[in-house]
C-alpha positions in Angstrom: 81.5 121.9 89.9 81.9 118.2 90.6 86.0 118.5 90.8 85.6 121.0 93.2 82.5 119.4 95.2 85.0 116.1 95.2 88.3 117.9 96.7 85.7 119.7 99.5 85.0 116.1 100.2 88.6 114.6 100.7 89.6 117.4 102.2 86.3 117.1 104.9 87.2 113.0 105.4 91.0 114.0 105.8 89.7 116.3 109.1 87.1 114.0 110.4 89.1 111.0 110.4 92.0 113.2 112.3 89.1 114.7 114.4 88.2 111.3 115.7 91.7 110.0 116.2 93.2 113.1 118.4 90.2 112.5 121.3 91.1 109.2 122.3 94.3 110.4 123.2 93.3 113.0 125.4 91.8 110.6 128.2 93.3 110.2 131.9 93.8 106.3 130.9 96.3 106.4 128.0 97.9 109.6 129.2 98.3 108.3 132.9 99.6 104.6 130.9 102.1 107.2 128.9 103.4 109.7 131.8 104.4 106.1 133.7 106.4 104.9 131.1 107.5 108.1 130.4 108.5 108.2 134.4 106.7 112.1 135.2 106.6 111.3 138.6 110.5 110.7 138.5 111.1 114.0 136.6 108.7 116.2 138.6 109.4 114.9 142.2 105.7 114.6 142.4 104.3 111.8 143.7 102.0 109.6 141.3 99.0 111.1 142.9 100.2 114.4 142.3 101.2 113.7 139.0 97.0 112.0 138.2 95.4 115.0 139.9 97.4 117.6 138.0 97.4 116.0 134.6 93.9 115.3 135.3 93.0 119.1 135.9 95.2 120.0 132.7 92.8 118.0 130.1 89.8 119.0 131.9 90.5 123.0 131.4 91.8 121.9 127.8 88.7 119.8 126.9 85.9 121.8 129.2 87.2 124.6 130.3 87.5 127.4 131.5 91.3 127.4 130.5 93.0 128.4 133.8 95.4 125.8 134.4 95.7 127.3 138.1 96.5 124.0 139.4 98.8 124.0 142.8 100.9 121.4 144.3 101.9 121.9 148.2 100.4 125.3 147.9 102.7 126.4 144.9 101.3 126.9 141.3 102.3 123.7 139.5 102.8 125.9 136.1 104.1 129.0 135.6 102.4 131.9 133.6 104.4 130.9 130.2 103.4 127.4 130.4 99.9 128.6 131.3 99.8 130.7 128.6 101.1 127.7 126.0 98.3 126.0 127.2 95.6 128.3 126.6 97.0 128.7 123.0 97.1 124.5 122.5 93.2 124.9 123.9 92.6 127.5 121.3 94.1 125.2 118.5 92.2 122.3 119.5 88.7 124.2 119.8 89.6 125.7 116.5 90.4 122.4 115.2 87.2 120.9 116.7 84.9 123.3 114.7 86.8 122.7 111.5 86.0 119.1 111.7 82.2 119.5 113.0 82.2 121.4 109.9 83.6 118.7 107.6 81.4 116.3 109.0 78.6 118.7 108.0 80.1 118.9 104.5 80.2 115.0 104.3 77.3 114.4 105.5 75.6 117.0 103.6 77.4 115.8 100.5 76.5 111.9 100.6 72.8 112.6 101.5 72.7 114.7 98.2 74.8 112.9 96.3 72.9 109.5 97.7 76.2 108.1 98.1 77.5 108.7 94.1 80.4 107.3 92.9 82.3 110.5 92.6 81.5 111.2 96.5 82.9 107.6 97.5 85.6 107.6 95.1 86.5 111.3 96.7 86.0 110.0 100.3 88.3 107.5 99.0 91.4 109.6 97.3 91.1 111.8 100.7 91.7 108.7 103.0 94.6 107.6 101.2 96.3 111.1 100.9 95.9 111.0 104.9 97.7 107.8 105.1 100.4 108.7 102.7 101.1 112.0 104.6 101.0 110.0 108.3 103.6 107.7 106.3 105.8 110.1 105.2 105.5 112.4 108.4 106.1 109.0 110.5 109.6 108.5 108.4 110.1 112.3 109.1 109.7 112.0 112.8 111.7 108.3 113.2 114.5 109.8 111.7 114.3 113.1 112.9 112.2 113.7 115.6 113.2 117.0 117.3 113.1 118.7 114.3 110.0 117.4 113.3 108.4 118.0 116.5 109.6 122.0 116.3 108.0 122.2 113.4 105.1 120.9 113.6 104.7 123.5 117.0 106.2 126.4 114.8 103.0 126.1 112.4 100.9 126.7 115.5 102.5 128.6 117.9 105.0 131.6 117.9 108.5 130.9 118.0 109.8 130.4 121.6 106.1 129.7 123.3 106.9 126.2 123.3 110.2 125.6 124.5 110.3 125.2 128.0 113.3 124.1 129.8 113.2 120.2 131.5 115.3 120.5 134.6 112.8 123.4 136.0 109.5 123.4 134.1 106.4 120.9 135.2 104.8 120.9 131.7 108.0 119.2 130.1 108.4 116.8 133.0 105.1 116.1 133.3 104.9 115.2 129.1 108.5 114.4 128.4 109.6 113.2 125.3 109.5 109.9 125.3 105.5 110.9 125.6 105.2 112.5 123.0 107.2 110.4 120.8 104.8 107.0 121.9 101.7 109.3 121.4 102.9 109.9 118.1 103.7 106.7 116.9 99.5 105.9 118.2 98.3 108.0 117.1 100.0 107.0 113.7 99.1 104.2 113.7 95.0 104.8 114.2 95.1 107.4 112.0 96.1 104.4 109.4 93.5 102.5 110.2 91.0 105.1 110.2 92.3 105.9 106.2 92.6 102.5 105.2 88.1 102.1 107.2 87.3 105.1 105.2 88.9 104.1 102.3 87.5 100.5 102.2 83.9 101.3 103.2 83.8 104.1 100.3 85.2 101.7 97.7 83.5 98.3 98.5 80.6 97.0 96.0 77.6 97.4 97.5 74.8 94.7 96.3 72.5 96.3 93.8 74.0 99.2 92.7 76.3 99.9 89.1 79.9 100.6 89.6 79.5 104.1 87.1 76.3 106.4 87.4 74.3 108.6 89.7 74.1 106.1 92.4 77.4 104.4 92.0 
């Protein structure tokens, strides 16, 4: 019961740790930062203000909804139905996402208030960090070596073959996230997603005063 209790709980820190991570990427600041050295102005033919008010309506229907993404620029629709329709299936992923981490929260927190914080909950909080920040490792060698492939991938576990290829020289949702974007975004997010493991990890193995390294309260 306890093996099984402990694997729930790795499991549940692996999706909260990613659950906080993925949000503070999906703010007008480090987008806008990203898009500029990405140059989406320069690809769309937009100007910057165009490029702000239209990225700025994308993440609100993603985060808020309702997922439209009807936006116009000079009285034109700035996406196309395909790329709308991509983007109401990356909103379904991420609300689905979002529930599966409230949920995991819920398990941890459920777990360590009955558990009072036992060994075998921090040492499982513990192993669950540190398989995160193995996989962001090897996933990070993946994508510096090999990014295109990892990037189609990682969208063909998501999304059905040929929903997410759009083509750059016509299509505003490449141009306005080109690669370069993603590729940054990734290595960030990478890079928090580390600390976040190595945080969890640290705070679920330290000593704390008062309390036996083996036992119910360990």
């Amino acid at each position: 019961m306890k093996a099984s209790a402990g694997i729930l709980v790795a499991l549940s820190t692996i999706l909260v740790i990613i659950g906080l991570a993925i949000p503070l990427f999906l703010n007008p600041l480090w987008v806008g930062f990203e898009q500029g050295r990405a140059e989406a102005a320069a690809w769309t033919g937009w100007t910057g203000d165009q490029v702000s008010s239209v990225t700025g309506a994308i993440l609100r229907d993603l985060i808020v909804g309702p997922p439209d993404f009807a936006m116009v620029v000079d009285g034109r629709p700035a996406l196309d139905e395909r790329e709308r329709e991509h983007m109401r299936d990356v909103r379904g992923v991420f609300v689905g996402f979002a529930v599966a981490s409230v949920a995991a929260a819920l398990v941890l927190l459920a777990a360590g208030v009955g558990s009072r914080a036992a060994g075998w909950f921090r040492r499982s909080v513990a192993a669950g960090a540190i398989v995160l920040a193995g996989a962001v490792i090897a996933l990070g060698l993946f994508f510096g070596v090999a990014f295109d492939a990892a990037f189609d991938l990682f969208h063909r576990l998501f999304f059905g073959a040929g929903s997410y290829t759009f083509d750059p020289t016509t299509e505003r949702l490449v141009q306005l996230f080109p690669e370069r974007f993603w590729y940054e975004t990734s290595i960030a997010l990478g890079i928090v997603l580390l600390a976040g493991a190595a945080l969890a990890a640290w705070l679920a193995l330290r000593r704390r005063p008062g309390r036996s390294a083996e036992g119910g309260h360990a």
